[in-house]
Every structure is written in C-alpha cells, then in structure tokens.
C-alpha positions as CSV (number, residue, x, y, z in Angstrom):
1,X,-21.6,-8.6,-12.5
2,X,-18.8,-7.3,-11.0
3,X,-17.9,-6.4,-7.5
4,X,-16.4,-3.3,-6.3
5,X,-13.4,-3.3,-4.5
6,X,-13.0,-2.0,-1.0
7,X,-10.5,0.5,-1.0
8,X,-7.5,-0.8,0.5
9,X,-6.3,1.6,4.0
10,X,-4.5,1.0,7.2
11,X,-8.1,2.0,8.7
12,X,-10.0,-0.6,6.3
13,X,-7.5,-3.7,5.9
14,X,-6.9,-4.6,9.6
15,X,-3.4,-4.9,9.8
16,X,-2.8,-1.7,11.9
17,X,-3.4,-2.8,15.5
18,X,-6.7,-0.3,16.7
19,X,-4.9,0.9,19.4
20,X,-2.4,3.0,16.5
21,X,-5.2,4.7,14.5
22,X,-6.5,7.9,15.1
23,X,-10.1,8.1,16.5
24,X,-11.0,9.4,13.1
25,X,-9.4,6.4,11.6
26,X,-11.1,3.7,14.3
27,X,-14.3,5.3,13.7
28,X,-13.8,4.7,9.8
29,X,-12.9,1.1,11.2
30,X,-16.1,0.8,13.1
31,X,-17.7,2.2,10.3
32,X,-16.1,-0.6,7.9
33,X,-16.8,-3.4,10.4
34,X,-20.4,-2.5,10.6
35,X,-21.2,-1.7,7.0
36,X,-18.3,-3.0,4.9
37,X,-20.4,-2.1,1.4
38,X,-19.8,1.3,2.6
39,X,-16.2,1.7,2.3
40,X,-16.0,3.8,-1.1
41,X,-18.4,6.7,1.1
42,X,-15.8,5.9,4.1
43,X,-12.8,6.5,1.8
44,X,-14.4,9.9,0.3
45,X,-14.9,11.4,4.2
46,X,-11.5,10.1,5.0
47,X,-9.7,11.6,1.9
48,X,-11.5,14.7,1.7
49,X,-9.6,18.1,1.8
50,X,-10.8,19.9,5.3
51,X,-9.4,19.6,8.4
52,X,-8.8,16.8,11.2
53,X,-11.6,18.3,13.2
54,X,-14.2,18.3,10.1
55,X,-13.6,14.8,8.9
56,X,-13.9,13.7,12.4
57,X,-17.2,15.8,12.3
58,X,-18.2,14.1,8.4
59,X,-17.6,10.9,9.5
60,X,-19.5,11.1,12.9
61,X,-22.4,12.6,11.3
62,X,-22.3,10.1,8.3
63,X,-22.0,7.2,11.3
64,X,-25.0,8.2,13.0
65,X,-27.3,8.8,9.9
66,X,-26.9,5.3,9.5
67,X,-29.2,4.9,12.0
68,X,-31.9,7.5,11.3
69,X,-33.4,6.7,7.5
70,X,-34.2,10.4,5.9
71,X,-31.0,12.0,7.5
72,X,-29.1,14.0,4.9
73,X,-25.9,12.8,6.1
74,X,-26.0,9.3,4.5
75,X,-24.7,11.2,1.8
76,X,-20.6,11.4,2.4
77,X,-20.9,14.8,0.2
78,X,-23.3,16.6,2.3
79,X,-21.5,14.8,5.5
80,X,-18.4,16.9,4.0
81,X,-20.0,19.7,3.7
82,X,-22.1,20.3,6.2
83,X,-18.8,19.6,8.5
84,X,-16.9,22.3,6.7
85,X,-18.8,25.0,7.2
C-alpha cells in the first residue's frame, strides 16, 4: 500500500524559522507537529479561498475539535465553512 505524501509548505517542511510564519501558519505547524497524518486537511484550511481572518477561524476550530470526538469541525470542509459565514 502506498503512502500519501504530506504536502510540502514553508508551514509543513520546517525550514522557515517559527518565528517568520504567520500565526495562521504556526498554528498549521502545531497542527502538523501534533498530527502529522493530518496534513492534506491542514493544506485544504490553509489553501482555501476566504479571508486571513476565516482561515485563522477554520483552522482554530479544526485544532480544537481534535480534542472533542463528535465535533463537526474535524471535518476541514465544515471548518471552512462554518468560518466563512
């Protein structure tokens, strides 16, 4: 069986110091860290077409349902959506 590739970003690959990625982007770095089979969800937040400010939103909300089985947000679809409305 094949493996999937991690998509390859300055926010996923490590060689951009921390200190010169957004918050959005060292959250998608936590994110990574944490839960690296998660990077294809991390990429669709990050390269989704809404605002700054809603994939910050996405992304937190995705991050934290993580943590809380059930939560809608697991899903980086409804993450996006629910964050752009």
């Amino acid at each position: 069986m094949a493996t999937k590739k991690q998509p390859v970003s300055k926010w996923f690959d490590g060689t951009t110091p921390l200190e010169e990625l957004s918050d959005t982007e060292q959250l998608a770095h936590q994110i990574a860290l944490e839960r690296g089979d998660l990077g294809s969800s991390i990429a669709r937040i990050m390269d989704a077409e809404i605002g700054d400010e809603a994939i910050l939103t996405a992304l937190t909300s995705f991050h934290e349902s993580l943590s809380n089985p059930g939560d809608e947000n697991r899903d980086p679809r409804v993450a996006i959506a629910n964050a752009s409305a």
